[in-house]
C-alpha positions in Angstrom: -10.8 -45.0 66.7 -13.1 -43.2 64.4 -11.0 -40.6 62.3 -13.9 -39.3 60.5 -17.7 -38.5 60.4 -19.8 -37.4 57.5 -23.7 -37.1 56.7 -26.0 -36.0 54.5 -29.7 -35.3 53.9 -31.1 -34.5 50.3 -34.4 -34.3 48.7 -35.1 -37.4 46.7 -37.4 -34.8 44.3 -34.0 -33.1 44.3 -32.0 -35.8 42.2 -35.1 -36.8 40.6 -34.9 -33.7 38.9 -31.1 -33.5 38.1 -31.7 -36.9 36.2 -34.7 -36.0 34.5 -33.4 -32.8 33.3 -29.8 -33.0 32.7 -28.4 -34.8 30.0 -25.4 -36.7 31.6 -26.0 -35.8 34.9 -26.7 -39.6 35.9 -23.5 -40.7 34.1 -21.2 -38.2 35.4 -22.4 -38.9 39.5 -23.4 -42.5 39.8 -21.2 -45.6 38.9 -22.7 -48.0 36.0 -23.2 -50.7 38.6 -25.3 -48.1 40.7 -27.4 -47.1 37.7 -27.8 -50.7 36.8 -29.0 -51.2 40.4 -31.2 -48.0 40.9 -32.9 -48.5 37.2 -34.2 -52.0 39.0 -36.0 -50.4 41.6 -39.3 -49.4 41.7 -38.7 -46.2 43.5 -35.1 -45.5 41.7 -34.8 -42.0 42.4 -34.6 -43.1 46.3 -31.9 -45.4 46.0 -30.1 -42.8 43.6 -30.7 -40.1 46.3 -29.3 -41.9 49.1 -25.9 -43.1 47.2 -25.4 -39.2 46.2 -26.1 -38.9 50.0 -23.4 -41.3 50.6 -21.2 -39.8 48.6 -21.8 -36.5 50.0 -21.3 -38.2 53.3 -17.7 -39.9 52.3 -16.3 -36.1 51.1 -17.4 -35.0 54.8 -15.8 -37.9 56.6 -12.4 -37.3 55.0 -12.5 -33.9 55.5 -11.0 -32.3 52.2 -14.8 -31.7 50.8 -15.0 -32.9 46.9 -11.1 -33.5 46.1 -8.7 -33.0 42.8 -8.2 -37.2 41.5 -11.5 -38.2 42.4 -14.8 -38.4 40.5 -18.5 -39.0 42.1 -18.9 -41.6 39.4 -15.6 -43.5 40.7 -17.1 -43.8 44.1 -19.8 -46.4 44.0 -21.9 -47.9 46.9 -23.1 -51.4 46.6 -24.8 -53.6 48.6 -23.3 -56.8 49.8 -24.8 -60.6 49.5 -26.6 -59.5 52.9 -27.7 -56.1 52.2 -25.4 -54.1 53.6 -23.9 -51.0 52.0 -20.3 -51.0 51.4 -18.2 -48.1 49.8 -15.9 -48.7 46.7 -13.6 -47.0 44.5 -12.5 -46.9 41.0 -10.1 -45.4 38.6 -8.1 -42.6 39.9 -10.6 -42.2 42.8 -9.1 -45.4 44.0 -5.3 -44.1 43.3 -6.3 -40.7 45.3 -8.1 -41.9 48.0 -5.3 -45.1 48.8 -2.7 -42.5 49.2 -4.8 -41.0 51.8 -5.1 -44.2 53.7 -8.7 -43.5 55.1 -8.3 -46.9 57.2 -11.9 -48.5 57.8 -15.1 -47.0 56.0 -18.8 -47.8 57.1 -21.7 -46.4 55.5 -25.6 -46.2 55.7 -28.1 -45.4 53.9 -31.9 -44.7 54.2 -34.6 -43.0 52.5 -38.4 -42.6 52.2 -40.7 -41.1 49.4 -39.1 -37.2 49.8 -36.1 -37.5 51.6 -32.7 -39.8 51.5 -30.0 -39.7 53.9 -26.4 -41.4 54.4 -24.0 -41.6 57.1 -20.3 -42.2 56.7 -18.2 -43.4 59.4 -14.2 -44.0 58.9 -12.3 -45.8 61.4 -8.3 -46.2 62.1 -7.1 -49.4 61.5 
């Protein structure tokens, strides 16, 4: 049974920005294996866009909004030996977000040249 629902939409020009601008910004949202991965790409600020998407997304889904004991940086999307994006957490974001027992979590992403978009979907297991 899905227990949760969350999607976003943001401006890739948006992020592209905060990056650019803000000294730190990029540490203090996106995991190092995300910047790792997003630095690889030709169009980076896409894939950085849609993982803040995603993250955006997972807040939604669980329905607290942005909680105390967890970090953006701590919640990291990967992609799996097939592509697919999978949802992870670290540090005390892990700690938090096991106590809530969320059960299941899907996510997608997708983005084009101005816009990036993710949708999180938590299931009961």
């Amino acid at each position: 049974m899905i227990t949760g629902l969350g999607i976003d939409l943001i401006e890739v020009e948006r992020v592209a920005a905060k990056i650019s601008k803000e000294k730190g910004f990029r540490e203090l949202v996106f995991s190092k294996k995300e910047i790792d991965y997003c630095e690889k790409r030709t169009n980076k600020f896409e894939h950085y866009a849609a993982r803040f998407a995603a993250k955006e997304s997972f807040f939604k889904a669980i329905g607290t909004g942005w909680k105390n004991g967890t970090a953006f940086n701590e919640i990291e999307i990967t992609n799996n030996e097939d592509g697919k994006p999978e949802i992870s957490f670290l540090g005390e974001t892990a700690a938090t977000i096991a106590e809530m027992n969320p059960g299941k979590i899907s996510v997608s992403l997708s983005h084009l040249k101005t816009m990036a978009t993710a949708v999180v979907i938590i299931e009961s297991i």
